[in-house]
C-alpha positions in Angstrom: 110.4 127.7 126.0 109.2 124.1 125.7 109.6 122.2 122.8 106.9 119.1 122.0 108.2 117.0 119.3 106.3 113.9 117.4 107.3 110.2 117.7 107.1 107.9 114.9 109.0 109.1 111.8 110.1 112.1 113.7 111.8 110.7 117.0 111.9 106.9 115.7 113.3 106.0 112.1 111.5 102.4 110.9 113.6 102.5 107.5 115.6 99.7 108.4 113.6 97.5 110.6 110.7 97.7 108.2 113.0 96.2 105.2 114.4 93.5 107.7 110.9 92.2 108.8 109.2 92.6 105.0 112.4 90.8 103.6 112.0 87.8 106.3 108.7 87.0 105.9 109.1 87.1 102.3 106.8 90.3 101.4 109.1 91.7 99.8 112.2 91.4 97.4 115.5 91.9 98.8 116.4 94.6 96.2 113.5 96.5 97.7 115.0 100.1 99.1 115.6 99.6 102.8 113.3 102.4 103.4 109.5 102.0 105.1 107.6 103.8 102.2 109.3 101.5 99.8 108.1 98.4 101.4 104.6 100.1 101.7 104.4 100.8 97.9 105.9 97.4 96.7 103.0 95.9 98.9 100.5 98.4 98.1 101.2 98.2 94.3 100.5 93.8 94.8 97.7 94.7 96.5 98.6 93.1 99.8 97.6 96.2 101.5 96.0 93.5 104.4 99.8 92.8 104.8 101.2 96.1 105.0 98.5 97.2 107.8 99.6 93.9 110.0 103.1 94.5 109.3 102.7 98.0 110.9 101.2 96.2 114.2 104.1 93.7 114.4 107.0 96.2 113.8 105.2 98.8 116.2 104.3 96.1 118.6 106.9 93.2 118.8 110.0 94.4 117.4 109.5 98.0 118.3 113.0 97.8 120.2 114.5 96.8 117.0 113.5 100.8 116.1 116.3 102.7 115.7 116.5 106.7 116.9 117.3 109.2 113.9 120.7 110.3 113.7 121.2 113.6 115.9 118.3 113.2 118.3 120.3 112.1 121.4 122.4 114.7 120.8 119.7 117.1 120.9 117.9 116.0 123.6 121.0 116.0 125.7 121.6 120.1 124.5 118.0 120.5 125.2 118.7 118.6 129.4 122.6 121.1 129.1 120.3 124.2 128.4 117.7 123.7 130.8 115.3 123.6 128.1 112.3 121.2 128.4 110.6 119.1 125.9 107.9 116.7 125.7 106.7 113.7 123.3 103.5 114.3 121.6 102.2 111.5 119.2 99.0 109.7 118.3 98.4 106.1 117.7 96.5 103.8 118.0 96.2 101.6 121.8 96.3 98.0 120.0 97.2 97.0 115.9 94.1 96.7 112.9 94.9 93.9 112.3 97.0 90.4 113.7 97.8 90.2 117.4 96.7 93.1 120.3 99.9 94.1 121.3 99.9 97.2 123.3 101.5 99.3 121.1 101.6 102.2 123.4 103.4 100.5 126.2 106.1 99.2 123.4 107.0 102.8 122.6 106.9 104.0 125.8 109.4 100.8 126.6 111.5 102.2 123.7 111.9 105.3 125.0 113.1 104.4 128.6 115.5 102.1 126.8 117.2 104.0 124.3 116.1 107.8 125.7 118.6 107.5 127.8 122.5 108.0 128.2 125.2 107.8 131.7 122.9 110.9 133.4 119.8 109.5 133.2 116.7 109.5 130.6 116.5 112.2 128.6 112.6 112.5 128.5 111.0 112.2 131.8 108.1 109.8 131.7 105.1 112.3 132.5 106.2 114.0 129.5 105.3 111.7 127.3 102.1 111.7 126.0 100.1 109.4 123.2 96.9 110.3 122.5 94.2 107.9 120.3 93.2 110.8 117.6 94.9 113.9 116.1 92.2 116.2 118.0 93.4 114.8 121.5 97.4 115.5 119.8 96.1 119.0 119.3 94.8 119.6 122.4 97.5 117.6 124.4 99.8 120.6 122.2 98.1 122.8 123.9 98.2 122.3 127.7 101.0 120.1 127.6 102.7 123.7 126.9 104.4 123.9 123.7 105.9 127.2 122.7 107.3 124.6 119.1 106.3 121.8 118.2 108.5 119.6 115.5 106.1 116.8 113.4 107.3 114.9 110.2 103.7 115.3 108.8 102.2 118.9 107.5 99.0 117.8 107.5 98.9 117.7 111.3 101.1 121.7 111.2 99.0 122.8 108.9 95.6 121.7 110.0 92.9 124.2 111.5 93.3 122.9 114.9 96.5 123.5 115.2 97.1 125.9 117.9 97.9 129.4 115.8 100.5 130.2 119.0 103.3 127.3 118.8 105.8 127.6 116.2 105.7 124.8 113.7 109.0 122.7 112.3 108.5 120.1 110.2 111.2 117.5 110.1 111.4 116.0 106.3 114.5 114.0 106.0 113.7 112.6 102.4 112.4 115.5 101.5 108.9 114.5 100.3 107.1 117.6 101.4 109.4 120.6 99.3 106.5 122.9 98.8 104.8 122.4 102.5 102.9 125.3 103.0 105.7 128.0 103.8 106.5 125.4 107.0 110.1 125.8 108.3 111.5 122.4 107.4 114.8 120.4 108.2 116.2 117.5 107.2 118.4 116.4 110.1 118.3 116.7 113.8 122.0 118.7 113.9 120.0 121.6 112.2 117.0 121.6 114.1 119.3 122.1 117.3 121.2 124.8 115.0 117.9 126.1 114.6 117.1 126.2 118.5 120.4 127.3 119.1 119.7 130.6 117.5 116.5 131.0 119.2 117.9 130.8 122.7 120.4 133.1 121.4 117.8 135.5 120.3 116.1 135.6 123.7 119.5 136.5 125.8 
């Protein structure tokens, strides 16, 4: 079994850091929820959508290190390593920002990830699996012969699509729940319960 799991908004929460940057550079009231789709929609709703889209750029390129993992990952990466079970990073974005300065914005998550993928054995996501693709069509296909038997995304529209390949299992992780009637997807809202989840599975297959 190997288990291919998204990275922004699925690996990588932005809640906080997007508050912090949108509240220094003075795009958004303090009182704003420290959540990223509530700076989005106060800046969307002033129609400084310009804003929002260089924002993005800045917080995925500069101050990506600032990101902070979702509660319950490293835990389940590190049962995943314990049980022999491999996994694999599967995302798709874009090589350089819309808007504001190139950075690579590749390279800054993948400098994430050897920082804070990690714990006193070693990283827990070996570099050649880890894959970002440019469209959602490559993220399909990279699904596919990267080897996924699951694959976990925080967005149904990229479960639920055609292309999706009709063979891997699909788990979509909704910690907010903003997706409650998701197409009949299995969804969780925290990382200890998707390793509950996978937990049972292994146990299934003794």
């Amino acid at each position: 079994m190997l288990i291919g799991i998204d990275f922004d908004n699925t690996i990588v929460s932005y809640d906080t850091l997007f508050h912090k940057v949108a509240t220094e550079q003075g795009a958004v009231p303090e009182s704003t929820l420290p959540t990223k789709l509530a700076v989005r929609d106060h800046l969307r709703a002033i129609d400084k959508e310009d804003v929002w889209t260089e924002m993005q750029g800045y917080v995925y390129g500069a101050r990506m290190d600032e990101a902070e993992a979702y509660p319950g990952v490293i835990e389940f990466f590190r049962w995943a390593r314990a049980c022999r079970i491999p996994v694999c990073i599967v995302s798709h974005k874009t090589l350089h920002p819309f808007i504001g300065p190139q950075y690579d914005l590749h390279q800054a998550a993948r400098d994430w990830i050897a920082t804070h993928l990690v714990d006193d054995q070693g990283v827990l996501v070996a570099p050649d699996r880890v894959f970002f693709e440019l469209t959602k069509e490559a993220k399909w296909s990279r699904i596919v012969t990267a080897g996924c038997d699951w694959f976990i995304d925080d967005l149904p529209e990229i479960l639920l699509a055609e292309a999706f390949p009709g063979h891997v299992g699909r788990i979509l992780f909704d910690p907010e729940t903003h997706h409650a009637t998701a197409g009949g997807l299995t969804c969780f809202r925290a990382w200890d319960d998707i390793r509950r989840h996978f937990e049972g599975q292994c146990s299934s297959m003794r």
